[in-house]
N, C-alpha and C positions, 0 to 999 in steps of 0.2 A: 504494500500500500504506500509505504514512505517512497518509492521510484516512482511510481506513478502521479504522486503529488510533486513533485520537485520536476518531472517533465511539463505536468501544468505550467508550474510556477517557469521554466524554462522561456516556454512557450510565450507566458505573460508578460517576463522581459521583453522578447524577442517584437513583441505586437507595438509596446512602450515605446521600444527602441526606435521601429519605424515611423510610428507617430510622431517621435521626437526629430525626426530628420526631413519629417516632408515638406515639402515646400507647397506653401500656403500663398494662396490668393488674397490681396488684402486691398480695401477699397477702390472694389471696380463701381466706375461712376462714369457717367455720360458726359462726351464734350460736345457734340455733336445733335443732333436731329432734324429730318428733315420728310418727306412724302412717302420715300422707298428707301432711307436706310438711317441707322442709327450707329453712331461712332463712339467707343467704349476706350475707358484708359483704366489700369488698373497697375495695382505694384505688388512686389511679394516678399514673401517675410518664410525667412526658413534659410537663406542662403548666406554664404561666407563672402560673395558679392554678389554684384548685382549681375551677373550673367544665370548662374543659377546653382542649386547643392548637385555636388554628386558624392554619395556618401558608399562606403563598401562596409558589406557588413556579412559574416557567418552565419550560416543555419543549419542545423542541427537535422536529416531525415530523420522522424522519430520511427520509420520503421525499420530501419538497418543500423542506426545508429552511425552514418557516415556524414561528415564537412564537406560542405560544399561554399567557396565564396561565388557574391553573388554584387552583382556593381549595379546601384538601383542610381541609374542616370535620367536627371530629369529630364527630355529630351522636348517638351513644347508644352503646350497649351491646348485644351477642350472647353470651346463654347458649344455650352447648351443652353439653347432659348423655344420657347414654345406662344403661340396665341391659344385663344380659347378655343379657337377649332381647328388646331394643327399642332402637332410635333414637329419638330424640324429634326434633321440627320445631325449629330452634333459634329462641329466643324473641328478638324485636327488642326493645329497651328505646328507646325515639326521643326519652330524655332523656338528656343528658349528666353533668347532674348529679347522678344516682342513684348511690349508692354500698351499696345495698341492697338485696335482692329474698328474696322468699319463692316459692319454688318448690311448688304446689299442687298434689293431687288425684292425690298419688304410692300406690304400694302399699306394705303394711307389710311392714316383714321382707325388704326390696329392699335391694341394694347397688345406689348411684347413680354415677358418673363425671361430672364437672363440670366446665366451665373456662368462661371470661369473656375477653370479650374486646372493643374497641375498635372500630367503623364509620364511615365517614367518608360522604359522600353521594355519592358511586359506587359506594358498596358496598365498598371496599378497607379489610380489618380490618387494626388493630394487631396486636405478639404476643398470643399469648393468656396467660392465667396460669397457673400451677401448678395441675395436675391433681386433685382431691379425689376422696377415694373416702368416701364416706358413706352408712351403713347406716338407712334407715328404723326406726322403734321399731317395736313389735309392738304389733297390736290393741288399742286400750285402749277396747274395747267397755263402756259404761255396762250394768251388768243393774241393774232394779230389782228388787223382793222385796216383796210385800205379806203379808205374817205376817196372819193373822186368829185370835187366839184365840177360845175360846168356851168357858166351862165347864160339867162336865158335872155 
């Protein structure tokens, strides 16, 4: 019973550990809005600078019992944003160092839902960030008008 608890607890570190390394998304907030897209800035917190963490760390297979290292490289960015009648594909950014995106080819007059969030090269995301609700602008349709006078 005592091995079995001390792998828990292994394990528990090991979760800790990762939490303690990830790289966090931190106030992503709106510069931008406009008819069909909304432009996002955001910074991150978790890293030794500002390009991004890459942290190496041991794991333990609990069913063999063998080490394996493993290099959890933050390698971009995932926007996920949704409207009330659509999911979107969430967007891979495969730069780390982006700290800005313009989200494009939205509808007007939409409430959008937003958050950002951190990928490492297995696929395992950091937190995400603080949830934005942003409303697209309305129509700013260009009319032209050609006036022709003529007198009579």
């Amino acid at each position: 019973m005592c091995h079995r608890s001390s792998s828990y607890f292994f394990l528990l570190l090991m979760l800790l550990q990762t939490a303690a390394n990830a790289l966090r998304v931190d106030n992503l907030r709106v510069v931008s809005v406009d008819a069909n897209s909304i432009t996002l800035r955001w910074n991150v917190i978790g890293s030794s600078d500002s390009s991004a963490a890459a942290t190496t760390s041991t794991t333990t297979d609990m069913t063999n019992g063998t080490e394996s290292d493993t290099v959890n490289e933050w390698l971009g960015f995932k926007i996920k944003y949704f409207s009330d009648k659509l999911i979107y594909t969430p967007i891979l950014l495969g730069n780390r160092k982006l700290r800005k995106f313009r989200l494009d080819n939205l509808r007007p007059s939409v409430e959008y839902k937003i958050q950002v969030s951190a990928y490492n090269r297995v696929g395992n995301e950091g937190p995400a960030s603080n949830l934005l609700t942003v409303i697209t602008n309305e129509s700013g349709k260009i009319i032209f008008l050609t006036l022709i006078f003529t007198k009579k």
